[in-house]
C-alpha positions as CSV (number, residue, x, y, z in Angstrom):
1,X,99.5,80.9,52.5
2,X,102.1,79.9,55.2
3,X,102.0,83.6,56.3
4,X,98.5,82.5,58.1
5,X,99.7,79.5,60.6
6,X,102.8,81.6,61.3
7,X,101.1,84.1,62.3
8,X,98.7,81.9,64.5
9,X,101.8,80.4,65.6
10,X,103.5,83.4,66.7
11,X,99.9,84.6,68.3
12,X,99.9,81.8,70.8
13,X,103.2,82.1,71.7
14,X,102.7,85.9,72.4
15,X,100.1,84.6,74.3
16,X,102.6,82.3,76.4
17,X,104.9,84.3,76.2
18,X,102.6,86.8,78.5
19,X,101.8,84.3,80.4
20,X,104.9,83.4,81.5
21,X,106.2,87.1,81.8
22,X,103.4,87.5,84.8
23,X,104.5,84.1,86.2
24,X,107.9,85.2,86.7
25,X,106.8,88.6,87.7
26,X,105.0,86.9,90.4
27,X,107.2,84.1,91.0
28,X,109.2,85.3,94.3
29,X,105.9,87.0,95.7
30,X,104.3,83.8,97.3
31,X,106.9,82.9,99.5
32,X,107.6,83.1,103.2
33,X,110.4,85.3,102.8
34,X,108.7,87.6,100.3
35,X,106.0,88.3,103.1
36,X,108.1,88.8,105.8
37,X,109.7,91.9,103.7
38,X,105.9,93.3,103.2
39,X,105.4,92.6,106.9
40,X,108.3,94.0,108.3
41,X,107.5,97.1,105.2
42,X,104.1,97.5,107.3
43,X,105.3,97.2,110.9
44,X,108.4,99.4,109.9
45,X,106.3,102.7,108.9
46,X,103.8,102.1,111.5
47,X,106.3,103.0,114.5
48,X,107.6,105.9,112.0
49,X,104.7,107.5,111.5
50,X,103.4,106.9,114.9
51,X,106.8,108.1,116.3
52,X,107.8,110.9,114.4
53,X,104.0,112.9,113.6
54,X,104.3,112.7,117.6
55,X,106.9,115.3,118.2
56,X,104.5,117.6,115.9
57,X,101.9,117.6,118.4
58,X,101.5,121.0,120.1
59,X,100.7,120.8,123.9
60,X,99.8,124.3,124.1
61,X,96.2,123.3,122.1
62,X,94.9,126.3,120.3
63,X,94.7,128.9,122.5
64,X,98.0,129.0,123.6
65,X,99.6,127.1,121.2
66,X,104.1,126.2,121.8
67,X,106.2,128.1,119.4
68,X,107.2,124.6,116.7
69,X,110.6,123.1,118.1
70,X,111.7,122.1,114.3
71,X,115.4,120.6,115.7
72,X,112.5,118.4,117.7
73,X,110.9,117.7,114.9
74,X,113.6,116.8,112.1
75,X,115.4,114.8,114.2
76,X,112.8,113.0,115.7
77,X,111.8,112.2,112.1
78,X,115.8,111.5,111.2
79,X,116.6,109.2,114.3
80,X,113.1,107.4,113.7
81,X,113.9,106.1,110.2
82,X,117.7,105.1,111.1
83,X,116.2,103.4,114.1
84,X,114.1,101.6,111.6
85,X,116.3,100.9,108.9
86,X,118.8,99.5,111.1
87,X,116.3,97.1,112.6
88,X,114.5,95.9,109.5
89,X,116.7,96.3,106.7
90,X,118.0,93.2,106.6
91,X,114.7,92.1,106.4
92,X,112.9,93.6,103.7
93,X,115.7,96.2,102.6
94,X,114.4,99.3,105.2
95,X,112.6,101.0,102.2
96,X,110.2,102.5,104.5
97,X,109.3,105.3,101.5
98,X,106.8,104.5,99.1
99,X,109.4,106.8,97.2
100,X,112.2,104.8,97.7
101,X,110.2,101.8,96.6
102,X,109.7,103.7,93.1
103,X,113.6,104.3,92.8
104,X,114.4,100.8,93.2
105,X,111.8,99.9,90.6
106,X,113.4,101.9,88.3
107,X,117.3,100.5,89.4
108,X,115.5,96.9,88.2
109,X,116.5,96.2,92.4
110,X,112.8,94.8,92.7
111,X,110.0,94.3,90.6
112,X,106.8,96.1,90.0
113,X,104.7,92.9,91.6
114,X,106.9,93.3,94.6
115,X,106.7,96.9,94.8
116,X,102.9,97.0,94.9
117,X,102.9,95.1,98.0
118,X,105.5,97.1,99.9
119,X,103.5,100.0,98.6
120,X,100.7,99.0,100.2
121,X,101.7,97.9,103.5
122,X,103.8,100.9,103.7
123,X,100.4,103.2,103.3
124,X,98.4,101.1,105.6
125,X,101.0,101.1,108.1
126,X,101.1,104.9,108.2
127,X,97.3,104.8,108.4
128,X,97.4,102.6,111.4
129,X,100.1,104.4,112.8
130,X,98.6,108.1,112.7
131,X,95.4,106.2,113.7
132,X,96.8,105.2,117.0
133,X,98.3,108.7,117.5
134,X,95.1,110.3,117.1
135,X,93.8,108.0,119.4
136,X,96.3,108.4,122.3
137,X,96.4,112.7,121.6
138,X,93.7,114.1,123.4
139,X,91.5,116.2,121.4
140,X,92.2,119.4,122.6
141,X,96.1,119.4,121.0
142,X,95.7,116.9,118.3
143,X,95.1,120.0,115.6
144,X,96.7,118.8,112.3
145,X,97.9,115.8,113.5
146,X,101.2,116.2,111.0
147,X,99.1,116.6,108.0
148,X,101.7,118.6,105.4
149,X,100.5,121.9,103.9
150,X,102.4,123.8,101.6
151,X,102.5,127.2,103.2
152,X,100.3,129.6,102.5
153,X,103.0,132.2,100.4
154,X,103.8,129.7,98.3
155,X,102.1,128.3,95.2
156,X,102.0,124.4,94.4
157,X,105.2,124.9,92.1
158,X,107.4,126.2,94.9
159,X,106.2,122.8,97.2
160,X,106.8,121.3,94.1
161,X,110.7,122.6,93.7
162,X,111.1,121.8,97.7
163,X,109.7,118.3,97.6
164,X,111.8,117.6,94.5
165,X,114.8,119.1,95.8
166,X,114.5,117.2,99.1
167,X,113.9,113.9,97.8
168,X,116.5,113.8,95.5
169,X,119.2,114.5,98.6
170,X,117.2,111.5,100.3
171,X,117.2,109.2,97.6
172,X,120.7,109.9,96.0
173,X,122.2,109.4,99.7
174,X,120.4,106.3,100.0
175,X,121.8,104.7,96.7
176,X,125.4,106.2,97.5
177,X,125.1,104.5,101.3
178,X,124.3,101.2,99.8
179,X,126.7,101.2,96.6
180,X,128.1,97.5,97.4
181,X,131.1,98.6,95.4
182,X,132.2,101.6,97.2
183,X,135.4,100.5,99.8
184,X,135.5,103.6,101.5
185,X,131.9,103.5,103.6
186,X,132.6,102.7,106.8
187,X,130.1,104.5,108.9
188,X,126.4,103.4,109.5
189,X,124.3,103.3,106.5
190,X,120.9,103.4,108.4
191,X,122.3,107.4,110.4
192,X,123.2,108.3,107.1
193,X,120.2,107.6,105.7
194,X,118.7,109.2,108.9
195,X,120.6,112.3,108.8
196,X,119.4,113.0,105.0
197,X,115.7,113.2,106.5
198,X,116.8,115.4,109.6
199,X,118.5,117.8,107.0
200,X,115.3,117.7,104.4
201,X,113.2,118.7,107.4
202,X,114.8,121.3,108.9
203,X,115.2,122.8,105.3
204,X,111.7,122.3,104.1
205,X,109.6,122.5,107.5
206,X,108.3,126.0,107.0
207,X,107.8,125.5,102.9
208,X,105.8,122.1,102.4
209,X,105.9,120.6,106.2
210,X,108.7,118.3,104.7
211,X,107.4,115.5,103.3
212,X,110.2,113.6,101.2
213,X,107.4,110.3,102.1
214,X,104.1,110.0,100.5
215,X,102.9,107.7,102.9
216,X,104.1,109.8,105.6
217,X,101.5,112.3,104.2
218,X,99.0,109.6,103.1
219,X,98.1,107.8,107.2
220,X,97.5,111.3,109.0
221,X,95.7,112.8,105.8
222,X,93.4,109.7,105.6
223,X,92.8,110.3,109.3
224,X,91.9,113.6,109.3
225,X,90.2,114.0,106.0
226,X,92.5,116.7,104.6
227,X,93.4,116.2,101.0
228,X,95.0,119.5,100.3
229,X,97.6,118.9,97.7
230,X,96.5,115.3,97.8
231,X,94.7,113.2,95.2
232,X,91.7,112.0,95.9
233,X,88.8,110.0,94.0
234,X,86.2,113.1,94.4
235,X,88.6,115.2,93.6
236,X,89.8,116.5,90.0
237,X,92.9,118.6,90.8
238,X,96.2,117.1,90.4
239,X,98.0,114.9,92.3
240,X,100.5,117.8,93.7
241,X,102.5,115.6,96.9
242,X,102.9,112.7,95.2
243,X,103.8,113.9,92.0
244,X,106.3,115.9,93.5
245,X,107.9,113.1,95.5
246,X,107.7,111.1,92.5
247,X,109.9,113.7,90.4
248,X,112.7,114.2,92.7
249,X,112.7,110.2,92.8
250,X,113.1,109.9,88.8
251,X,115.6,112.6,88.8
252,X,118.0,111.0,91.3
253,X,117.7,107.7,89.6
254,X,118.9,109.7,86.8
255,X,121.8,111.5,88.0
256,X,122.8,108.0,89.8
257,X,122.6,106.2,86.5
258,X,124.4,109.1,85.1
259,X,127.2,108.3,87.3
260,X,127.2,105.1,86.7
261,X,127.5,105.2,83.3
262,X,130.5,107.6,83.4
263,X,132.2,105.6,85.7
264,X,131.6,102.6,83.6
265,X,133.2,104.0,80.4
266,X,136.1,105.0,81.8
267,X,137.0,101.8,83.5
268,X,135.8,99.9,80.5
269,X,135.7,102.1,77.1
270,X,139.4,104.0,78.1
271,X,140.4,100.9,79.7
272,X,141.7,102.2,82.7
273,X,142.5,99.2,84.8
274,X,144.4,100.4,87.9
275,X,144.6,99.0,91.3
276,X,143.0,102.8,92.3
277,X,139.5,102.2,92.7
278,X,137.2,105.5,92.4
279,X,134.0,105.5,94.2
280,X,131.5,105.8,91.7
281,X,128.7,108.0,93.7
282,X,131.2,110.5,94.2
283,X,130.3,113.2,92.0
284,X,133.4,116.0,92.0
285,X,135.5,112.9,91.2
286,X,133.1,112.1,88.0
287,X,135.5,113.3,84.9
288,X,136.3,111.5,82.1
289,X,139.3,114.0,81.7
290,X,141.4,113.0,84.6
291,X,142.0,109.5,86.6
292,X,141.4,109.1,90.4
């Protein structure tokens, strides 16, 4: 018999307990601060996309189209998203990736009611942006307007490899830039950052059109109405580009947990204590069998 009120008990207080699990989920959300991050999320991928799907525009239109300048191209696309970290990343972190969002979520560096909204300013800035580039492209050379294709040689599991390879340089450099631990970065975080997307293009260009962003993908693909490799709502194929992105994110969050962990249990478990501090992102200095 006194099974029944603890249960009711315990019933209400699951219920409260709910309750107050969204309130704290929500709780730094409506703040001033909070939506200057989402803000400077959404002005942030605007000028990306707006800056870098530029430098793929071909001025020679379609019947004599330029041959594709990809050193243009990637570092356009690399110098654009250092520019932009460096200016708001003090601001809202210079996540600029709805990718790098996902990996931060999984870190426990922000919460999943935070990363909705930097998820969607991200892909309504690069909807806006690509919408202003269309409009300032004449018609005659806007052709794809950036959209990424995987090319037409490979299957959806080679732009799936690429993507996943790709991303998980990008993300595992951004996590080893920003280690707060690590003594021995002295250079700028936001052209490191920047050179890990100048690499990925000029890599994966020719293969999948180097996305390593879904957003990136998302503003000129709403723009011009092509959904290949996308998901859509009247479609029923898989969502191939995001996917993608999405595994390469998981497995550097892996790998940098990994790391972590190892570096972890030898400074704790075998209680080495030294002054000699071993940067923990550094992976051919990861060993449990010899000290730094």
């Amino acid at each position: 018999m006194s099974g029944r009120p603890a249960a009711r008990q315990w019933g209400k207080c699951g219920q409260l307990c709910r309750r107050e699990s969204i309130m704290v989920a929500f709780r730094g959300v409506w703040t001033q601060a909070f939506w200057k991050a989402v803000t400077a999320e959404f002005l942030a991928m605007l000028i990306f996309v707006l800056l870098s799907l530029g430098s793929t525009i071909n001025w020679g239109g379609t019947e004599k189209p330029l041959p594709v300048d990809m050193v243009l191209i990637s570092l356009c696309f690399g110098l654009s998203i250092a520019t932009m970290v460096q200016c708001f990343g003090h601001i809202s972190g210079g996540h600029i990736n709805p990718a790098v969002t996902v990996a931060m979520v999984c870190t426990r560096k922000i919460s999943i009611a935070k990363s909705v909204f930097y998820v969607t300013a991200q892909c309504l800035g690069a909807i806006i942006g690509a919408g202003i580039l269309y409009l300032v492209t004449p018609p005659s050379v806007v052709g794809g307007l950036g959209v990424t294709t995987v090319h037409g040689n490979l299957t959806a599991g080679h732009g799936l490899l690429v993507e996943l390879i790709i991303t998980f340089q990008l993300v595992f450099t951004i996590f080893a830039s920003c280690d707060s631990k690590r003594t021995d970065v002295t250079g700028s975080v936001a052209l490191a950052i920047g050179f890990s997307v100048a690499i990925g293009h000029l890599f994966a260009i020719n293969y999948t059109g180097a996305s390593m962003n879904p957003a990136r993908s998302f503003g000129p693909a709403v723009i011009m109405g092509n959904w290949e490799n996308h998901w859509y709502v009247s479609q029923k194929h898989l969502n191939c580009r995001w996917r993608r992105i999405n595994v390469g994110d998981v497995y550097a969050v892996i790998t940098i947990t990994i790391l972590e962990t190892s570096m972890t249990f030898r400074r704790d478990i075998l209680g080495w204590t030294d002054n000699r501090s071993c940067p923990r992102w550094w992976p051919l200095r990861v060993c449990l069998l010899s000290r730094c």
